[in-house]
C-alpha positions in Angstrom: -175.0 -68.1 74.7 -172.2 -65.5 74.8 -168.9 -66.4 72.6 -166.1 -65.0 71.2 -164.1 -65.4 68.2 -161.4 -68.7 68.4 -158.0 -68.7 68.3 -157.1 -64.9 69.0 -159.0 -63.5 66.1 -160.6 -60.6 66.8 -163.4 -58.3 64.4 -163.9 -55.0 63.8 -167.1 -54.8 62.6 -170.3 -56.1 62.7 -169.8 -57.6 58.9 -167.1 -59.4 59.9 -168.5 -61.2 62.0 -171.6 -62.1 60.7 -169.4 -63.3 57.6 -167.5 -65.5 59.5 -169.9 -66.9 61.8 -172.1 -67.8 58.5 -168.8 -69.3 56.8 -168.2 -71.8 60.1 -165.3 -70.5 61.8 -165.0 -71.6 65.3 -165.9 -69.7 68.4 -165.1 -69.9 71.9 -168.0 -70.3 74.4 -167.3 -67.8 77.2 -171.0 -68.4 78.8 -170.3 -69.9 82.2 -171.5 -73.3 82.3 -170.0 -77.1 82.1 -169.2 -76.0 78.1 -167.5 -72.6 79.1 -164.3 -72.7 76.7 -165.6 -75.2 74.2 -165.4 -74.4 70.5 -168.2 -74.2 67.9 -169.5 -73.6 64.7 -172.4 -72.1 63.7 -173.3 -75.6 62.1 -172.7 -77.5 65.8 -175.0 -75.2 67.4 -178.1 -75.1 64.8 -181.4 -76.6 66.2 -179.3 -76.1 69.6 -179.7 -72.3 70.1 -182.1 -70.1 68.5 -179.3 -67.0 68.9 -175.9 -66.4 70.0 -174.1 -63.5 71.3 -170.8 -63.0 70.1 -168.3 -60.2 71.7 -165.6 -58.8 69.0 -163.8 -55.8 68.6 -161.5 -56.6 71.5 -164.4 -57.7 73.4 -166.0 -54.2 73.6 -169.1 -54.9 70.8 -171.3 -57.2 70.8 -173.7 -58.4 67.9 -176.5 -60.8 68.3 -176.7 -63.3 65.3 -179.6 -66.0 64.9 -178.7 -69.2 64.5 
């Protein structure tokens, strides 16, 4: 599952995300599929995915965080 950070936020490094995605900010799902825009947590999605993908750094980056 691909997302990106909610609201306009954006990252600049790989910390940053990681920090927010562990302290439960939302994301947007940008995956195409029946959830594509949806917003999650990191909490929502535990026992759901076993990793995300999440684009930052004005979409450019991508890190790859376990759920």
């Amino acid at each position: 599952m691909t997302l990106t950070p909610a609201y306009g936020r954006d990252y600049k490094s790989k910390a940053e995300v990681t920090a927010a995605w562990d302290s439960g900010k939302d994301f947007q799902i940008a995956s195409v599929g029946p959830y594509m825009g949806a917003y999650v947590t990191k909490r929502e999605l535990a026992g759901k995915e076993k990793e995300v993908s999440i684009r930052y750094a004005r979409l450019s980056k991508v890190v790859i965080i376990p759920v």
